[in-house]
N, C-alpha and C positions, 0 to 999 in steps of 0.2 A: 681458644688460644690460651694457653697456658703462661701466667706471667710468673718469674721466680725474683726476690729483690734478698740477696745477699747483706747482711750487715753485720760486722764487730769486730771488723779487720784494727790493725795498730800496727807501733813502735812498740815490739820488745825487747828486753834483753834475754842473751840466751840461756836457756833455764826456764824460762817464765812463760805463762799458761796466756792462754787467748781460746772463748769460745764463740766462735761463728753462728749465725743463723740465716737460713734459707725460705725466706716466708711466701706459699704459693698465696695464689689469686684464688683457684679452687681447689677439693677435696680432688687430690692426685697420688697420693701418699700410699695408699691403700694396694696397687697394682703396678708390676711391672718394676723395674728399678730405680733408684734412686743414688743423686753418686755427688761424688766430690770429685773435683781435679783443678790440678796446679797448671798455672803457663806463670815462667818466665821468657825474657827477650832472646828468642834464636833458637831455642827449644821446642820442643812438639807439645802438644798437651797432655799431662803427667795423671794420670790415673792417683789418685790418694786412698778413696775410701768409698764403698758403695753398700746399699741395703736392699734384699728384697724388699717390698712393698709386699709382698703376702707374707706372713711369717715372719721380716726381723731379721731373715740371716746377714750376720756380716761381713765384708772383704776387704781387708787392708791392704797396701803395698807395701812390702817387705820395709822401706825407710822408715814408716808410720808405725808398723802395728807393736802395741804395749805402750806406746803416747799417744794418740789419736782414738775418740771412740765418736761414732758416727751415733745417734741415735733420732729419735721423733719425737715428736707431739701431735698425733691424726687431728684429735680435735681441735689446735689451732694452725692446722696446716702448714706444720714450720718443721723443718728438717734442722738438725745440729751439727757441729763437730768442735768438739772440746780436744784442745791441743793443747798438750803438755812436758813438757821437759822442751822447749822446743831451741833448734837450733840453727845458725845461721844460711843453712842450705836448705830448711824448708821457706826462705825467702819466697813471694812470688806474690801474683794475683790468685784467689781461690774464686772456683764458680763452683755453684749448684747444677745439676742438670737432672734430667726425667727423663724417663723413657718409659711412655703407660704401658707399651707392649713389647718391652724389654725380653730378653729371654737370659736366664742367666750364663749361660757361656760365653755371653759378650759383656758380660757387667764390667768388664775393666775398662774397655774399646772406648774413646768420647763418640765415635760413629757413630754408634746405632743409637745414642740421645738424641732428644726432640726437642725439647723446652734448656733454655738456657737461662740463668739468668746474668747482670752484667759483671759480675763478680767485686769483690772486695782484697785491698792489697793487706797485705802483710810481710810484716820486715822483722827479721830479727837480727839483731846487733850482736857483734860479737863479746 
């Protein structure tokens, strides 16, 4: 069982950078997908950002991509997301999620993820 513990949520203001991290229990990193997604209140769960685990390739959602870069660290099993220029509608709670046997044409889907972790809030102010 795969545990994920999100942390370096805040209060910002809008403009200003906040970098997330997603620290696994074990080496998961490596296979399958890797992702980011937003929930706020009465909303579905919002797809952000996701990596292959083989290779690195990246996938933002169109509100994200050119402020948002997803990246890793395998050897200390912690996934990122450096968010910048950021604005008051990326409001929310952010979660890390896994999927070891992810396939990519669902990398955007929270479905087909396995491992979740409890997520970390983030506000930004206008």
């Amino acid at each position: 069982q795969v545990q994920l513990v999100e942390s370096g949520g805040g209060l910002v203001q809008a403009g200003g950078s906040l970098r997330l991290s997603c620290a696994a229990s074990e080496r998961t990193f490596s296979s399958g997908n890797l992702g980011w997604f937003r929930q706020t209140p009465g909303k579905e769960r919002e797809f952000v950002a996701a990596m292959r685990g083989r290779g690195g390739y990246t996938y933002y959602a169109d509100s994200v991509d050119g402020r948002f870069t997803i990246s890793r660290d395998s050897a200390k099993n912690t996934l990122f997301l450096q968010m910048n220029s950021l604005k008051p509608e990326d409001t929310g709670v952010y979660l890390c999620a896994v999927a070891p046997g992810g396939i990519l044409s669902s990398i955007r889907s929270p479905i087909q993820y396995d491992y979740w972790g409890q997520g970390t809030q983030v506000t930004v102010s206008s």
